[in-house]
N, C-alpha and C positions, 0 to 999 in steps of 0.2 A: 542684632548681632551682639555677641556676648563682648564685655572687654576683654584684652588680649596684650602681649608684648611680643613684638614679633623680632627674634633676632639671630642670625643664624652665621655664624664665625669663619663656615668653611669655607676658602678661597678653591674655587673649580678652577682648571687646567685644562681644557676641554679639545679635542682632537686628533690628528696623528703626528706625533714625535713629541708630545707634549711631557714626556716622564722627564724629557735632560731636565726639566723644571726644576725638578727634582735639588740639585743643584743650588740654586735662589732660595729654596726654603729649607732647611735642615741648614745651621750652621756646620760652619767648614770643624771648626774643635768638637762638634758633638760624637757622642758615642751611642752608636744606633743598635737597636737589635731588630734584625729582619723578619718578619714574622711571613709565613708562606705555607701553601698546600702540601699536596701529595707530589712535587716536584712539574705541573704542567707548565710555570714559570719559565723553567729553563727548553721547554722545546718549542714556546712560541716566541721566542726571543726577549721576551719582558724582564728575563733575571739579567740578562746581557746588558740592557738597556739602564736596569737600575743601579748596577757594578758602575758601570761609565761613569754615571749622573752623580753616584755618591761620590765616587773618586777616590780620597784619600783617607777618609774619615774611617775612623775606628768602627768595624762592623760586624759583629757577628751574628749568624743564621741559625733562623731555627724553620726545620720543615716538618709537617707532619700535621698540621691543623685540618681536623678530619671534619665534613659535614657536619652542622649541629656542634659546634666546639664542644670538646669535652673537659669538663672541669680541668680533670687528673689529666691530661693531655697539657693544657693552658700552662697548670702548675707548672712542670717541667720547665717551662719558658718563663714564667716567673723564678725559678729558681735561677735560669742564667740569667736573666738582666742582672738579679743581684747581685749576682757571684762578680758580671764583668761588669758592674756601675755604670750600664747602657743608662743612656738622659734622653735618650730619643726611642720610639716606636715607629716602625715602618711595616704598613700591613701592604703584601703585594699578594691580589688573589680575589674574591668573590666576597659575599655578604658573609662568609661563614668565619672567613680570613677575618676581615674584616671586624668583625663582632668579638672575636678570640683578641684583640688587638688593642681593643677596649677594655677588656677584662683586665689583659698582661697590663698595662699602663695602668689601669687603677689598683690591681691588688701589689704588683710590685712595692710601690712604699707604705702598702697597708700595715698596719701593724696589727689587724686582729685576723680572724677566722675570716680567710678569703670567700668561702659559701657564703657569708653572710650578704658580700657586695649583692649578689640576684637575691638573695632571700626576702633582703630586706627594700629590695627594688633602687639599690642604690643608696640608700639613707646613709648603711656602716660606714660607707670611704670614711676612712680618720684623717688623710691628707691629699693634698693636690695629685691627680695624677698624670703619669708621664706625657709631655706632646705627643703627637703621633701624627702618622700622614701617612695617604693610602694611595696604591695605583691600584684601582679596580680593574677586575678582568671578566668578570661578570655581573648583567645590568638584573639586579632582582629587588635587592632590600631595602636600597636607599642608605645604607650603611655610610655610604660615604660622604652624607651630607647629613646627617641627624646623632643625637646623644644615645641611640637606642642600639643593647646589644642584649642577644640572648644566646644563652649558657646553657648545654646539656650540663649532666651528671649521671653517666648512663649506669655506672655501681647503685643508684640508687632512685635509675627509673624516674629523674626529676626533667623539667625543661623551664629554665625561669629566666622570666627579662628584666632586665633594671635600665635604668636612665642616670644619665647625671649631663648637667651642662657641662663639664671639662673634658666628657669623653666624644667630645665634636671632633673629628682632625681638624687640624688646624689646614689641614691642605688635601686638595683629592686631584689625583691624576684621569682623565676620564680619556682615553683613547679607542675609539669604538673598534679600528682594527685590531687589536690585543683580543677581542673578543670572536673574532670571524673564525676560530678552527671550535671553537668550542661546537661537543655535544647536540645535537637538536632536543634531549632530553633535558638541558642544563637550562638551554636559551626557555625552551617550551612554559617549565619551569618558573623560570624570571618572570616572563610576560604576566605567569598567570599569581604570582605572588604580586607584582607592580599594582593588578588590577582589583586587587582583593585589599591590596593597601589606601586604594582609591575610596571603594567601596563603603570603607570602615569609616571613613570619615566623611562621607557625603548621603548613607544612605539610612539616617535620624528623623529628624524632624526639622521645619523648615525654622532656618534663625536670621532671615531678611539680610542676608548674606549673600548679594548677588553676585558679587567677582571669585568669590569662594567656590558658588555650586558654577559656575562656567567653566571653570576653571579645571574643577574636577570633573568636569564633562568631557575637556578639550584633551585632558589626558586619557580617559577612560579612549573615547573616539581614533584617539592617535594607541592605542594601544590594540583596538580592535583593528583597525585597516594597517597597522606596518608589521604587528606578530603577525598574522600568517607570511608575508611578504616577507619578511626577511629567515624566518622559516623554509620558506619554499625556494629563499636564494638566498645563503649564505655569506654569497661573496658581495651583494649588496651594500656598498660601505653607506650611503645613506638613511637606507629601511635602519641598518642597525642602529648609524647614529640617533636616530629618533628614539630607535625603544631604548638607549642608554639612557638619554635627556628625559625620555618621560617617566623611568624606573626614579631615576633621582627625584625628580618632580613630585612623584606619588607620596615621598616622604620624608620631603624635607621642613616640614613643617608649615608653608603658608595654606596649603588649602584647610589645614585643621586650626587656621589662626581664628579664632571668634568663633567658631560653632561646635554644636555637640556631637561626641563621636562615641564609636563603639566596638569593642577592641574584644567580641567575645567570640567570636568565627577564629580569630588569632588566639585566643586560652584556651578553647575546646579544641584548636586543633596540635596546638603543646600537648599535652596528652597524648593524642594519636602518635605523633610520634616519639614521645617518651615511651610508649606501650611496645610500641609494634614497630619502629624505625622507618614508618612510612615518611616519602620526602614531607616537606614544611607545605608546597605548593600543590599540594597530591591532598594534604590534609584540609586547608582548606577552600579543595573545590568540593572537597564532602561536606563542609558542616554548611559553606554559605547557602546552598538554597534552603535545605530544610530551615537554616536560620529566616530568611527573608520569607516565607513561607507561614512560618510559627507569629514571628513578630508581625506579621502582616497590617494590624490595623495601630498599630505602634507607628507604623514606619509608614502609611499608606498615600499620606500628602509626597513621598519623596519617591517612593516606588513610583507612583505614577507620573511623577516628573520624569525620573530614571528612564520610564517605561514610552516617554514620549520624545525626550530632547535625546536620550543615548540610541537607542532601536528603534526611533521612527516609529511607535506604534498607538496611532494615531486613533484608530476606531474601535470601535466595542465600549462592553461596559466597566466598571471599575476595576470587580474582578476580575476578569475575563484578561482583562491588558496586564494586569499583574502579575496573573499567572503567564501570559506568553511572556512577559520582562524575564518572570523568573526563567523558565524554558530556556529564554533565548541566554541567559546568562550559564546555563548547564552546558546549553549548546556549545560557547564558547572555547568552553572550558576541554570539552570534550572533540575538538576540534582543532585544539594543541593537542590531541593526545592524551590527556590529563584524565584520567578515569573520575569519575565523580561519586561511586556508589562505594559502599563497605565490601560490600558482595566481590566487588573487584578485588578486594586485597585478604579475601577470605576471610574476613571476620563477619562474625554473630552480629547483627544491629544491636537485639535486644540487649547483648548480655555487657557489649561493647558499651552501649548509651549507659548503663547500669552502674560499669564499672568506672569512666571516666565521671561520672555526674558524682558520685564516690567521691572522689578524689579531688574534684576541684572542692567540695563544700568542705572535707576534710582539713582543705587550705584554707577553709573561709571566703572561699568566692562562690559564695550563695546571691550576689545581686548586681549581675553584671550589664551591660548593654546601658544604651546612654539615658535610661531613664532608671536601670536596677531595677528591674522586673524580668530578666535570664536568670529562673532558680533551680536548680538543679531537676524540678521537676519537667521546666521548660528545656534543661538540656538532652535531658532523655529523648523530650519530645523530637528534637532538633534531628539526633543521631538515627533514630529510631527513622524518621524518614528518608535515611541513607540506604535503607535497609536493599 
């Protein structure tokens, strides 16, 4: 096992009626700026709930945080914090809310070129940025328990993630009923982003990391038998609490504590929808199998763990079990719903692998995956068997 520091700030809130929380954390004198979606806050009761919870505190709202936050979107909301000297961020909504939340808090008292924050993966922030605290309303990204947020720019066709340890909330609301009118395309979604987030960090090479790969097993497991379940019943407030608890889980950092991980099924599928506006979760259920596929003898000690302790597949020979692992992980996929081929979304393999394999080297991410051996010419490959 690699050395490691493992520390993780967010304080969870976790249940039903858990937002008055709300209340306890955000001082009574702070000045909050509400950060929120396309308004479905106010028709499942959750804006209601966070009104009460704040109370008296100086508040004002900004709604409009679209899928994939868009820079020039975010702006806007940086320009109010300034204007009204908000000290506090309050992200109410999903991973995208979420993500947009972290941006607004850090570029607010930036003082240089806010693109810089993702360009430079975080490095630019010139000062501390604002607290923040979040009621999730949907269980996907892990946003509300990790430093990680990603940033369209859709003027200029970009999608880029950065980190910083101050853009943790310091607090997460997690109430699994908030989530039960939501979409079956939203949840479908979630499940299949949670699982890809697993993925990324369990499916390397072995680093004698045994609480790590169980762990990531127990969630992959708990995400296979309660997504279709709470899918197929919505009003399930248990199924759901689970997939909320195990979205968070997927990435809040301990299963990636000490081992090597690989974040290029997450780059190549930035692209896709930087290009084309395909969902985040749509993207990569395209590139993971042709990735696991390509990287094959790279990854093949952990595929075939994957392939025995996740799917129970027990018999045959090396190949053979790897390829049904892969299968059955397409299956999955497509079992939410989730299309997994380019063909599905009308695009070219060829021309598509072509043009994203472009673009990342252009950026310099010619050596991805947890050894840097995903080179543009292996992305081609990757996309290319979306076809």
């Amino acid at each position: 096992m690699e050395n490691f520091t493992y520390h993780n700030p967010t304080r969870i809130h976790f249940g039903r009626g858990q937002i008055k929380k709300i209340s306890r954390e955000i001082p009574a004198g702070a000045r909050v700026l509400l950060l929120a979606g396309g308004g479905s806050i106010k028709k499942n009761g959750v804006y209601d709930q966070v009104k009460n919870a704040l109370g008296a505190r100086v508040t004002h709202e900004f709604f409009g945080v679209e899928a994939n936050p868009d820079f020039d979107t975010l702006m806007q909301a940086v320009a109010l914090a300034r204007r009204e000297k908000s000290d506090w961020v309050l992200a109410a909504g999903g991973g995208s809310v979420l993500d947009g939340a972290k941006f607004v808090a850090a570029a607010a008292p930036h003082a240089g070129d806010a693109w810089q924050i993702p360009v430079t993966h975080g490095a630019a922030i010139t000062a501390p940025p604002l607290p923040l605290g979040a009621v999730l309303t949907l269980p996907a990204t892990g946003s509300e328990a990790n430093g990680n947020a990603v940033i369209s720019r859709r003027a200029i066709k970009e999608k880029l993630a950065f980190h910083h340890p101050l853009v943790y909330p310091r607090f997460s609301i997690l109430d699994p009923g908030t989530t039960l009118s939501l979409p079956a395309r939203q949840i479908a979604n979630g499940i299949g982003d949670a699982f890809c987030h697993v993925l990324e960090q369990y499916l390397t090479f072995p680093a004698a990391a045994a609480l790590q790969d169980r762990f990531a097993e127990s969630i992959l497991k708990v995400l296979i038998d309660e997504g279709p379940k709470t899918l197929a019943d919505p009003s399930d407030y248990d199924a759901r609490a689970n997939l909320v608890w195990a979205a968070t889980w997927a990435l809040n950092g301990a299963i990636g504590a000490g081992v090597p991980q690989d974040w290029a099924t997450h780059a190549i599928g930035h692209e896709l929808t930087a290009l084309h506006g395909i969902d985040h979760a749509c993207t990569l259920a395209i590139v993971l199998p042709g990735l696991m596929r390509v990287q094959r003898e790279t990854k093949r000690e952990k595929l075939t763990q994957y392939a025995a302790r996740v799917w129970r597949l027990r018999e045959g020979a090396g190949d053979a079990r790897i390829d049904a692992a892969i299968e059955h992980t397409r299956a999955f996929y497509e079992s939410l719903g989730i299309r997994t081929r380019l063909a599905d979304y009308g695009l070219d393999a060829a021309e598509t692998a072509a043009q994203v394999a472009r673009r990342l080297a252009a950026r310099g991410e010619t050596a991805l995956g947890e050894r840097g051996d995903i080179t543009p010419s292996r992305i081609e490959q990757i996309l290319r068997l979306a076809a």
